[in-house]
C-alpha positions as CSV (number, residue, x, y, z in Angstrom):
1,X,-14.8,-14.0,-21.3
2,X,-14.0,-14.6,-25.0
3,X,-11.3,-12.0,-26.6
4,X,-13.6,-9.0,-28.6
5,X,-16.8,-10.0,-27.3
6,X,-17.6,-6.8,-25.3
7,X,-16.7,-3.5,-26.6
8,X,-13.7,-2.0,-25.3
9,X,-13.2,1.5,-23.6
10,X,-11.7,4.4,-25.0
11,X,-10.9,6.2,-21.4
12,X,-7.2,6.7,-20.3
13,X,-5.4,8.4,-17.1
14,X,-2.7,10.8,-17.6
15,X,-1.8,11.1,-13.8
16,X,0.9,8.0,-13.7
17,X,2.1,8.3,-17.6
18,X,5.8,8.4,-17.3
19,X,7.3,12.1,-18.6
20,X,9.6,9.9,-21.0
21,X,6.7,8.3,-22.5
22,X,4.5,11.6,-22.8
23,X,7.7,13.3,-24.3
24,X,7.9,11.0,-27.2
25,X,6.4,11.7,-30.6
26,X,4.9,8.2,-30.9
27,X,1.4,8.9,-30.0
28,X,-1.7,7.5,-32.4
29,X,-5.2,7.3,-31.8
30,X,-7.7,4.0,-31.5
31,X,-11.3,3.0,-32.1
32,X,-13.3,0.3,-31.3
33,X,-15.1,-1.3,-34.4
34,X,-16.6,-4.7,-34.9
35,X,-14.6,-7.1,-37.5
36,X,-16.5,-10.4,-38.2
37,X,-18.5,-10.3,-34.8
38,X,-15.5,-9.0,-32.7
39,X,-14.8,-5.6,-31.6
40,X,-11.3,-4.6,-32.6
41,X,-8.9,-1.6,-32.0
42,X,-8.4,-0.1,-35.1
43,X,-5.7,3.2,-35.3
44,X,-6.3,6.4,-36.6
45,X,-5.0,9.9,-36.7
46,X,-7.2,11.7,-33.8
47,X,-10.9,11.7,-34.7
48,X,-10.4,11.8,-38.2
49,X,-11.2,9.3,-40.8
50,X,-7.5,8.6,-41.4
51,X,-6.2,5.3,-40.7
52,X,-2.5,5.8,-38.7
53,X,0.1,2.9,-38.5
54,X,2.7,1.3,-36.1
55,X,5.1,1.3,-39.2
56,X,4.5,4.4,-40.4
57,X,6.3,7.5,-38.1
58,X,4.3,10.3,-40.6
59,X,1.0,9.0,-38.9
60,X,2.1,9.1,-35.3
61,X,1.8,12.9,-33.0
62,X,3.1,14.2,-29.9
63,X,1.2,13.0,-26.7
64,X,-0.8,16.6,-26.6
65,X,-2.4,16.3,-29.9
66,X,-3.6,13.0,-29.5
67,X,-5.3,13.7,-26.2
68,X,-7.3,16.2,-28.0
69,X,-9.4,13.3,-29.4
70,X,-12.9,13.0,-27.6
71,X,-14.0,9.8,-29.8
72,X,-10.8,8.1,-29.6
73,X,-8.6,6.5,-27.0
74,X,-4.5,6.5,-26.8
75,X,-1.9,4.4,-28.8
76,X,1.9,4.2,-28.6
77,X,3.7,2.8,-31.4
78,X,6.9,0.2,-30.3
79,X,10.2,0.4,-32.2
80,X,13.6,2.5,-32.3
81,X,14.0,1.1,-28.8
82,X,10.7,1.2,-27.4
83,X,10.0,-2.2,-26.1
84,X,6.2,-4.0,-25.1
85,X,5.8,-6.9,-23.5
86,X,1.7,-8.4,-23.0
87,X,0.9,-10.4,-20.3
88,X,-2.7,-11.8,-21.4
89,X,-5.7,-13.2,-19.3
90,X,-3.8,-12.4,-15.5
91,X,-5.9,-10.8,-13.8
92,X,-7.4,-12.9,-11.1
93,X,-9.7,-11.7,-8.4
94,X,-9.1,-14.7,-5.7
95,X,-5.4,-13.9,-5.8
96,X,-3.4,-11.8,-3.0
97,X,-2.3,-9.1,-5.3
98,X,-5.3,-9.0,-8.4
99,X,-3.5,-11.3,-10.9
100,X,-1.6,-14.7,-11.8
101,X,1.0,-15.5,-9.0
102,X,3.3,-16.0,-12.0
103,X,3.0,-12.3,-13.9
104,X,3.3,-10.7,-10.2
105,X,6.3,-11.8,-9.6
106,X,8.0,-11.3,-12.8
107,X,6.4,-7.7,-12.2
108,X,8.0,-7.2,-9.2
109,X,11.4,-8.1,-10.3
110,X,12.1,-5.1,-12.3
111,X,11.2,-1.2,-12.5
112,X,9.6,-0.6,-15.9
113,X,6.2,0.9,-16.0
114,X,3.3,-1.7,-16.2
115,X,-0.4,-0.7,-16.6
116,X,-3.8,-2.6,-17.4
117,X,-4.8,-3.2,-20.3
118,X,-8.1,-1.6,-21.3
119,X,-10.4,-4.8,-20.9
120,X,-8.8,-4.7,-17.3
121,X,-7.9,-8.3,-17.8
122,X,-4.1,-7.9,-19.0
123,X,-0.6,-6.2,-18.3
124,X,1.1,-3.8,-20.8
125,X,5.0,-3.1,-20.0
126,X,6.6,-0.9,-22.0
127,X,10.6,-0.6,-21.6
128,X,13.9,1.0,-23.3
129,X,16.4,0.0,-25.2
130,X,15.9,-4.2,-24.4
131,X,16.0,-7.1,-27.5
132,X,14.5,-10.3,-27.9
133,X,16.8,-12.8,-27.5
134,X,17.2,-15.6,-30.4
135,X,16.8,-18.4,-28.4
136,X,13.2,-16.9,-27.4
137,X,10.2,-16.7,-29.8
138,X,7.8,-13.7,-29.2
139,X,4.6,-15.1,-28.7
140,X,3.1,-18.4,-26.8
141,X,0.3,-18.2,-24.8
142,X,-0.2,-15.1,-22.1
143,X,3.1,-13.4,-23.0
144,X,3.9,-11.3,-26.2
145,X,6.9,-9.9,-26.4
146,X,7.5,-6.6,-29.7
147,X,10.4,-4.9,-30.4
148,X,8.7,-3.1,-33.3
149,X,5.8,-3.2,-35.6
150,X,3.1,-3.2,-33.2
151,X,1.2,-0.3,-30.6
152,X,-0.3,-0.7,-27.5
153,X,-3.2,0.9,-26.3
154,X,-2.9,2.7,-23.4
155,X,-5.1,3.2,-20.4
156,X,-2.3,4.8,-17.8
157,X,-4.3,2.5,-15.5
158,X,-0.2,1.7,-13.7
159,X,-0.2,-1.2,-11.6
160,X,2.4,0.5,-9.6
161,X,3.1,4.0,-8.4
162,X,5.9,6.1,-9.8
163,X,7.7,4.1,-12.2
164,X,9.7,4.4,-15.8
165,X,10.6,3.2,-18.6
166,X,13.6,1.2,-18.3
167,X,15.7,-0.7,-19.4
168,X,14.9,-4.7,-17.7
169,X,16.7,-6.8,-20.3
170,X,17.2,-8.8,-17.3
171,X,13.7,-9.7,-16.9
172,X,13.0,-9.8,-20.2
173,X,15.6,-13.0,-20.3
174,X,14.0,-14.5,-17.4
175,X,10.9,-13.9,-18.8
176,X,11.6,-15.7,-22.1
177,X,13.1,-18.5,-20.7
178,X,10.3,-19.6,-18.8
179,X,8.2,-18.9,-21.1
180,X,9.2,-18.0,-24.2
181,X,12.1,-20.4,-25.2
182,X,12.5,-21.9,-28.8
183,X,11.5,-26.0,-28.9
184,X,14.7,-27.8,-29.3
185,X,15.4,-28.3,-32.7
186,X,15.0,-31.6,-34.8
187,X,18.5,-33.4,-35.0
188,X,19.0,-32.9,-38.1
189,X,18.8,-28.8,-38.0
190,X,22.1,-27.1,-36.9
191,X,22.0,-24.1,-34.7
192,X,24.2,-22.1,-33.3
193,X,24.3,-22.3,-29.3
194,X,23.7,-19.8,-27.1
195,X,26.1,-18.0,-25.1
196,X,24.7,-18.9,-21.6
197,X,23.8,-22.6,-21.4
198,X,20.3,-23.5,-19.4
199,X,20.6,-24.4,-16.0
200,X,20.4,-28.5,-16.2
201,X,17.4,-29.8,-14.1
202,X,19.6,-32.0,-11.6
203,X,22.0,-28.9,-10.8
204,X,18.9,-26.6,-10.1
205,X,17.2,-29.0,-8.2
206,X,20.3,-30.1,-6.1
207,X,20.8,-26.1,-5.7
208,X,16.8,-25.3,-4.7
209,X,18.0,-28.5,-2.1
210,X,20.7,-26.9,-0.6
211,X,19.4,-23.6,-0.6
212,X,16.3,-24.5,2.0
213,X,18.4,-26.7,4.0
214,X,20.8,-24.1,5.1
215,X,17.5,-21.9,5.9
216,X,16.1,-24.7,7.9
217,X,19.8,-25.4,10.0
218,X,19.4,-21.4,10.4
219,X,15.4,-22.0,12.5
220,X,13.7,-20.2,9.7
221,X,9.8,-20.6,9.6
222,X,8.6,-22.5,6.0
223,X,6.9,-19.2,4.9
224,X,9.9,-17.3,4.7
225,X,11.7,-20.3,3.5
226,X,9.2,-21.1,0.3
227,X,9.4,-17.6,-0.6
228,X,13.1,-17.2,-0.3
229,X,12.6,-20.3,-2.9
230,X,10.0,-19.1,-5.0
231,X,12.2,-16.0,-5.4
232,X,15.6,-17.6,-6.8
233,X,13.3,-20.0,-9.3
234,X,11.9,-17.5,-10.7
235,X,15.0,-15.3,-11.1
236,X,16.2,-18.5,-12.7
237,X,13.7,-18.6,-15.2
238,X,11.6,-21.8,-13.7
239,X,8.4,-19.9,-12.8
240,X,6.3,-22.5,-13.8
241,X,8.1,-25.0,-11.9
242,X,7.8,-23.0,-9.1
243,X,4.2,-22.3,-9.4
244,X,3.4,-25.9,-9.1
245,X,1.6,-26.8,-6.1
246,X,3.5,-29.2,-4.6
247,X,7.5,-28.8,-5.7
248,X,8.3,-26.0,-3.4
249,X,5.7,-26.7,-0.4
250,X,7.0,-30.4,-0.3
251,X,10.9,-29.5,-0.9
252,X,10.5,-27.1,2.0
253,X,8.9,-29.5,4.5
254,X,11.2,-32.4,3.8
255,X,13.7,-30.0,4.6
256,X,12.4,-29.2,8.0
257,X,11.8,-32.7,8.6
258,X,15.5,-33.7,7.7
259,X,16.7,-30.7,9.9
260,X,14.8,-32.0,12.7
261,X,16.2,-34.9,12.9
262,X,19.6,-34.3,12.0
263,X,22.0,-32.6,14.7
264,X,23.3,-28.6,13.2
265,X,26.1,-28.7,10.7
266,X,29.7,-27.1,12.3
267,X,30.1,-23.5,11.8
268,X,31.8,-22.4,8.2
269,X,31.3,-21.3,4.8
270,X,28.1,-23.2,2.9
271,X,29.6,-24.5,-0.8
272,X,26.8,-24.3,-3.2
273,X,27.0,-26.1,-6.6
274,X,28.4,-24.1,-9.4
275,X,26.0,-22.4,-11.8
276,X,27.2,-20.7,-14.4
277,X,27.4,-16.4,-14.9
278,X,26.6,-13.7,-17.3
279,X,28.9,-12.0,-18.9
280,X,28.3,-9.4,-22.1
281,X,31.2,-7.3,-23.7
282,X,31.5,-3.6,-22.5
283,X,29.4,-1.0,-24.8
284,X,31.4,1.6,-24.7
285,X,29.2,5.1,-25.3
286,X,29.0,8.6,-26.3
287,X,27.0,9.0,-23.1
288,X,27.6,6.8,-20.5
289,X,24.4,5.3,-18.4
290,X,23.1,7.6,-16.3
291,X,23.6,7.0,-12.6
292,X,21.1,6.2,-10.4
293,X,18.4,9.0,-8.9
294,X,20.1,11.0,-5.9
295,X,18.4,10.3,-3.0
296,X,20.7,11.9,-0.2
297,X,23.3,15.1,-1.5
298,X,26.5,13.0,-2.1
299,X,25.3,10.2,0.3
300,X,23.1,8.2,-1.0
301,X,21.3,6.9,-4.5
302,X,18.4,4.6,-4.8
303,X,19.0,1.2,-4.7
304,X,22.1,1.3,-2.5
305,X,23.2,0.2,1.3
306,X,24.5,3.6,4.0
307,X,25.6,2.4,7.5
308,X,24.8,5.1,9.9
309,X,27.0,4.9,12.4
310,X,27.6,6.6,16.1
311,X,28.7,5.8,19.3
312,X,25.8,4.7,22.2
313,X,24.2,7.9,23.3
314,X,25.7,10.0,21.0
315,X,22.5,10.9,18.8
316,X,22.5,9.0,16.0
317,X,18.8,8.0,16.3
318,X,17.9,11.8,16.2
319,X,20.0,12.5,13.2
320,X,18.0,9.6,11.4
321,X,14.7,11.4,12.5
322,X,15.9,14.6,11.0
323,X,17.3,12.8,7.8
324,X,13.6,11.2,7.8
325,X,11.6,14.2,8.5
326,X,13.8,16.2,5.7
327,X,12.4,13.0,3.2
328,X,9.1,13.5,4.5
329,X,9.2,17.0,4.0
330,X,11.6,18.1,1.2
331,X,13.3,20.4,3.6
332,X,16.6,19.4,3.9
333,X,18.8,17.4,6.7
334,X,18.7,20.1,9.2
335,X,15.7,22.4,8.0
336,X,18.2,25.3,6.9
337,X,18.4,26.7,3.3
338,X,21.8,27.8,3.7
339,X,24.3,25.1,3.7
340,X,21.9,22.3,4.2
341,X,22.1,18.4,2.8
342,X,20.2,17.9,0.3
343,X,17.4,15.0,0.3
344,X,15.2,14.3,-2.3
345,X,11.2,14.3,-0.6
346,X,9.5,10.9,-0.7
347,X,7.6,8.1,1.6
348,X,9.9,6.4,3.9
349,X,9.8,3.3,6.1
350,X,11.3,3.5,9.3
351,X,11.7,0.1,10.9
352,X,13.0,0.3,15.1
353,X,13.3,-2.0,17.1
354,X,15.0,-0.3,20.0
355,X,12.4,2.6,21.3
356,X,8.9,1.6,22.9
357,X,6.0,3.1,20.3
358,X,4.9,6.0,22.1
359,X,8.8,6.9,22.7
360,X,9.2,7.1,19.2
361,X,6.3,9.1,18.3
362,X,7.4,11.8,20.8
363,X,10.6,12.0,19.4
364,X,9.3,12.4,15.7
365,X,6.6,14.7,17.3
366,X,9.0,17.2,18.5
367,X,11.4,16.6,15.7
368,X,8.2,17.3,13.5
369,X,7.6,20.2,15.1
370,X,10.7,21.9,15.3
371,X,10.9,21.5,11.1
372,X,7.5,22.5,10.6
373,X,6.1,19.6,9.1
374,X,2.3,19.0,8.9
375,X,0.6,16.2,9.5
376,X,-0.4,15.6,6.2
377,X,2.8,15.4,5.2
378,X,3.8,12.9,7.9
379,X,0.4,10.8,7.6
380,X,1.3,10.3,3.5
381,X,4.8,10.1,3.3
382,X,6.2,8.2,6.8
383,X,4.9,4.5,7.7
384,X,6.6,3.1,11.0
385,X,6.7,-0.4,12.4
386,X,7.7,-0.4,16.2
387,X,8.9,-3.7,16.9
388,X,10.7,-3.2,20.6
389,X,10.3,-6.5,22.2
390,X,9.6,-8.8,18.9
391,X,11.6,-11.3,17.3
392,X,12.4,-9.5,13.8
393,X,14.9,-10.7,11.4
394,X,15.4,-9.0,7.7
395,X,13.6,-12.3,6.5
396,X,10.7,-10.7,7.8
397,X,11.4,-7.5,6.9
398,X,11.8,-9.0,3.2
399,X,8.8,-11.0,3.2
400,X,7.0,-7.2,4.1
401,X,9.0,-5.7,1.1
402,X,7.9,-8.3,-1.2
403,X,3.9,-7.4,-0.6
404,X,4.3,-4.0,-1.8
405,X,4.7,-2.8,-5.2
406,X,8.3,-1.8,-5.7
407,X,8.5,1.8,-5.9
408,X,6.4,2.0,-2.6
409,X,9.8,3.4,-0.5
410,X,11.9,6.0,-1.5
411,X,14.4,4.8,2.3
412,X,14.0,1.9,4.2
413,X,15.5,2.7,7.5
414,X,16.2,-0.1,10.5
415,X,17.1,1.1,13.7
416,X,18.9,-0.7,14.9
417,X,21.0,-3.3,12.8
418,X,22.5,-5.4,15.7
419,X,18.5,-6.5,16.6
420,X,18.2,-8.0,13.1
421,X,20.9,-10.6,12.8
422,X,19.5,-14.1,12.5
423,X,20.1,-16.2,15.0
424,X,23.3,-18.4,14.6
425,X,25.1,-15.3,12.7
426,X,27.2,-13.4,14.4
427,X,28.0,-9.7,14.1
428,X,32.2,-10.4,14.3
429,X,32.3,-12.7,11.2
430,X,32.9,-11.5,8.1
431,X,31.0,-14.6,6.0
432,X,27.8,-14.1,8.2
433,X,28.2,-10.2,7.6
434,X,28.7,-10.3,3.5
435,X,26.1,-13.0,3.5
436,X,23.6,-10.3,5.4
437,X,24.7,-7.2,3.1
438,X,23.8,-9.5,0.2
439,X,20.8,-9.7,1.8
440,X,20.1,-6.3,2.2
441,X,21.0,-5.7,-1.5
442,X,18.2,-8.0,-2.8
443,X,16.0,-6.0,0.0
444,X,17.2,-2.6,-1.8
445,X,15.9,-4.4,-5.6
446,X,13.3,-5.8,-4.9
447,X,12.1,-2.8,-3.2
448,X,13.9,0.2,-5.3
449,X,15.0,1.8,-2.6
450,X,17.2,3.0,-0.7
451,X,18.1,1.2,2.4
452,X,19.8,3.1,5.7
453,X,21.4,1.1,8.5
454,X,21.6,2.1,11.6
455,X,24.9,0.4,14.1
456,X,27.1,1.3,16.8
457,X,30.4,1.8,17.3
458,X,32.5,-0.3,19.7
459,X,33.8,0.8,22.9
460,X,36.4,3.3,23.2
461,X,37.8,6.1,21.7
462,X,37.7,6.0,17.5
463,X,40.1,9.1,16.9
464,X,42.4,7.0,15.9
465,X,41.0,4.9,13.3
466,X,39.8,5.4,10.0
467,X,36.0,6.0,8.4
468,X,35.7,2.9,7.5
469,X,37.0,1.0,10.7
470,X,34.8,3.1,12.9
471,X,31.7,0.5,13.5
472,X,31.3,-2.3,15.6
473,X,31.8,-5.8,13.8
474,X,33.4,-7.5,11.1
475,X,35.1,-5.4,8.6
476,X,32.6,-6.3,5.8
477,X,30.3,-4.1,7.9
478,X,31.8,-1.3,6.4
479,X,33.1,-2.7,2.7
480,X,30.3,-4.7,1.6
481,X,28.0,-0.8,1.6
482,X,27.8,1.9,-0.8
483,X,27.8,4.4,2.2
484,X,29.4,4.6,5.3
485,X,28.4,7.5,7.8
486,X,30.2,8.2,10.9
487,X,29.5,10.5,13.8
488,X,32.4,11.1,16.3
489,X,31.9,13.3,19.5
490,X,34.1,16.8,18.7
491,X,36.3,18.3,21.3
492,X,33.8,20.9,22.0
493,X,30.6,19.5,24.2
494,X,27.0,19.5,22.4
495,X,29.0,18.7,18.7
496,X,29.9,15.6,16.6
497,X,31.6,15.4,13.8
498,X,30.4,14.0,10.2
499,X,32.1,11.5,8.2
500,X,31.6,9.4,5.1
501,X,33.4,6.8,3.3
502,X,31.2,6.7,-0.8
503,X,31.5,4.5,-3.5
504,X,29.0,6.3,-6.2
505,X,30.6,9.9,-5.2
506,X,33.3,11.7,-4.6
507,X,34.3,11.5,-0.8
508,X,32.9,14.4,1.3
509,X,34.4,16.5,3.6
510,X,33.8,15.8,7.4
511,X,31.3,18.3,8.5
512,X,30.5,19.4,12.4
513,X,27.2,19.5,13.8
514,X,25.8,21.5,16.5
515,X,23.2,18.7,18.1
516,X,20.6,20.4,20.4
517,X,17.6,17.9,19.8
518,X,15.6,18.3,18.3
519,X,17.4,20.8,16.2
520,X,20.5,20.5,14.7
521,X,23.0,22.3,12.9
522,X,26.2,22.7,10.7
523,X,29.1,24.7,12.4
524,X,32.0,26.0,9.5
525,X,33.6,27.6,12.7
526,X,35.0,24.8,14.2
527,X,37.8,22.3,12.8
528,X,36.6,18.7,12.0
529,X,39.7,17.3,12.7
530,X,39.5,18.3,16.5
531,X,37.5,15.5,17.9
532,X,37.1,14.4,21.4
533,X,39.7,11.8,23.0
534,X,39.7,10.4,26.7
535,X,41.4,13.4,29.0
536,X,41.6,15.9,25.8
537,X,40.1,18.3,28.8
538,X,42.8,17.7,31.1
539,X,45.4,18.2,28.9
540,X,43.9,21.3,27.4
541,X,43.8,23.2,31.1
542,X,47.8,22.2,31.3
């Protein structure tokens, strides 16, 4: 379809407009008129005759007096740290997810708000407080990039639910160096050099080489592999490289094929070849950046790793369900105004792998139930996968990240973390450990969400030890997380004791709960510090 041939529409949505973006006082109107054959989106001020600008503030309105226009449709002007980036001509029907493989995945690597464009057939994304880099131009072929001087039209058409405007200077980077980046100057021409060199071809090709031969010695399947692939090329900036048809199919199979044949390496730490890191200088602020959106009172933010963590038996699983069904519902941790944890309502993925399906659903049913909370409530905000008796690694549980528009979570929950390590890793050592928290960090990203583990304790008694030693495992169980939860069994039957070792909040103080399941409840009577010990009953009748 040729660019202007058919008219365009003037129709927008408010429903998914981010509050940030509806706040500002950057609003214009648009019509369509024909220029020289071609229809063209001229601005005005609302349905008058009056011409507005993207350089001129005195023409621009607040959001609620340009949607008072009934001839006109919606424009934003960029500038003053308002940021647009146009991804032309994507949208592709015979594709998995509507669009260009390439402009998907660059989507899905940040958080900012994206929306169609109004011919349907392009991406608007407007950010915060992100630059152009110099080494980057800010237009060649699908991608324009504006700081200011320019409006977009806007549909609030959002490609995905529930996002911002942020700020994904990241992305933006990668974004213009695959596509964006200034031809090499002529010899003659002096230019100053940037303060990150490109990655040379032989080092990145050497490192995409290593990278799917350690996933093949590991028994990995080539799907997970190639996407594992896909992933760090284009988070390198070499997304057109990657979408090539045959680099990353026939890098991966030779892999396999030279795994085959070769016997496994010895155990030990992988050395990868050296790339080279970011660095920028510390901004220092009136207002620091805002931390991330509390998810969990004191617990737990979005974006971040919590071990939850119990001895066998000891009703940890139906703690998760009631932190779950207080997410489903907005009603708290244990359902009781006064006192109560705080969690923030959204959709949440539950992922077990220990209890057969229709044990599970009994146990939420009743847990449900005893909460109050409806079935509509449950149907929309609570998707399960029941995996008992299936080979799941979080490769897989990646792979099902990655086919949903980030946002999609607000908690990822796996139940339980021991029936997730790969093969070949083992839960004792502290390289295979970090090397699976890593994993479960790029999980949390590329999902924007929170992600809760659940794990065991070992055997024994734990009074002695501290929060962070109580788990079974390597000690990078409990360091490489953001949030380390502990329930220990209190002297007095039927109650367990709440602890928590934070890294984005002030440490909390150990709490006893009253566990009847399904209900629960926090006890102020009783003294945290008196928890259960082999023969404590004995020694309490002398």
């Amino acid at each position: 379809m040729t660019h202007g041939s058919v008219k365009p529409s003037i129709g927008w949505d408010i429903e998914q407009l981010p509050t940030d973006l509806v706040s500002a006082q950057r609003w214009m109107n648009w019509r369509p008129e024909l220029r020289d054959g071609k229809w063209s989106k001229v601005p005005y001020i609302g349905d008058s005759d009056v011409k507005a600008s993207s350089t001129n503030h005195e023409t621009w309105r607040d959001f609620w007096t340009a949607a008072e226009a009934t001839r006109s449709g919606l424009g934003f002007a960029l500038g003053d740290g308002w940021f647009g980036i146009d991804l032309d001509d994507v949208a592709d029907a015979n594709e998995p997810h509507g669009m260009a493989p390439w402009a998907w995945e660059w989507l899905t690597s940040h958080d900012a708000y994206a929306e169609w464009s109004v011919s349907g057939t392009g991406v608007h994304v407007i950010a915060r407080e992100c630059r152009l880099p110099e080494w980057a131009v800010n237009r060649r072929g699908q991608v324009e990039v504006y700081e200011k001087g320019r409006y977009f039209t806007v549909t609030g058409r959002a490609v995905f639910y529930g996002r911002d405007v942020t700020n994904i200077q990241t992305a933006v980077d990668a974004l213009c160096r695959a596509r964006l980046l200034r031809e090499a100057p002529r010899p003659s021409e002096r230019v100053e050099a940037p303060r990150t060199a490109p990655v040379a071809v032989g080092d990145a090709s050497a490192a995409d080489w290593g990278l799917v031969c350690s996933m093949a010695q590991r028994g990995l399947p080539a799907s997970v592999i190639e996407s594992a692939l896909r992933t760090k090329m284009v988070e390198e900036g070499r997304s057109e490289k990657a979408m090539r048809a045959d680099y990353i199919p026939n890098t991966v199979g030779k892999a396999l094929e030279t795994s085959a044949t070769r016997p496994a390496r010895a155990r030990g730490v992988e050395v990868k070849p050296p790339r080279l890191l970011e660095f920028k200088p510390f901004e220092k602020r009136e207002y620091p950046t805002e931390m991330r959106e509390e998810l969990v009172g004191g617990l737990l933010r979005r974006g971040e790793i919590m071990n939850w963590i119990g001895a066998p038996k000891t009703g940890k699983s139906w703690l998760l369900s009631r932190l779950v069904m207080g997410m489903v519902s907005g009603g708290g941790f244990t359902g009781k105004r006064q006192d109560d944890l705080y969690v923030k309502e959204g959709r949440v993925l539950l992922i077990d792998v220990e209890l057969h399906p229709e044990t599970l659903e009994n146990r939420l049913h009743d847990v449900a139930r005893q909460m109050r909370v409806t079935a509509d409530q449950c149907r929309e905000r609570l998707d399960l996968m029941t995996l008992r008796g299936e080979w799941a690694t979080l490769d897989d549980v990646e792979a099902t990240v990655e086919a949903q528009p980030a946002g999609t979570w607000n908690v990822i929950a796996l139940d339980a973390f021991y029936r997730f390590i790969p093969p070949g890793m083992r839960e004792n050592e502290n390289a295979d450990m970090t090397q699976i928290y890593n994993q479960l960090d790029r999980i949390a990203k590329k999902a924007n969400a929170a992600i809760v583990v659940v794990h065991h304790t070992t055997k024994g008694t734990q009074t002695e030890k501290s929060t962070m030693d109580v788990g079974a495992g390597a000690g990078a169980i409990g360091r490489a997380t953001d949030t380390h939860v502990t329930f220990l069994r209190h002297r007095k039957d039927g109650y367990l004791v709440m602890n928590a070792e934070t890294r984005s909040f002030k440490r909390p103080a150990p709490r006893v709960i009253h566990l009847d399941p399904p209900d629960i409840a926090f006890d102020s009577t009783l003294d945290p510090t008196d928890l259960w010990y082999p023969g404590c009953d004995a020694a309490e009748d002398e």
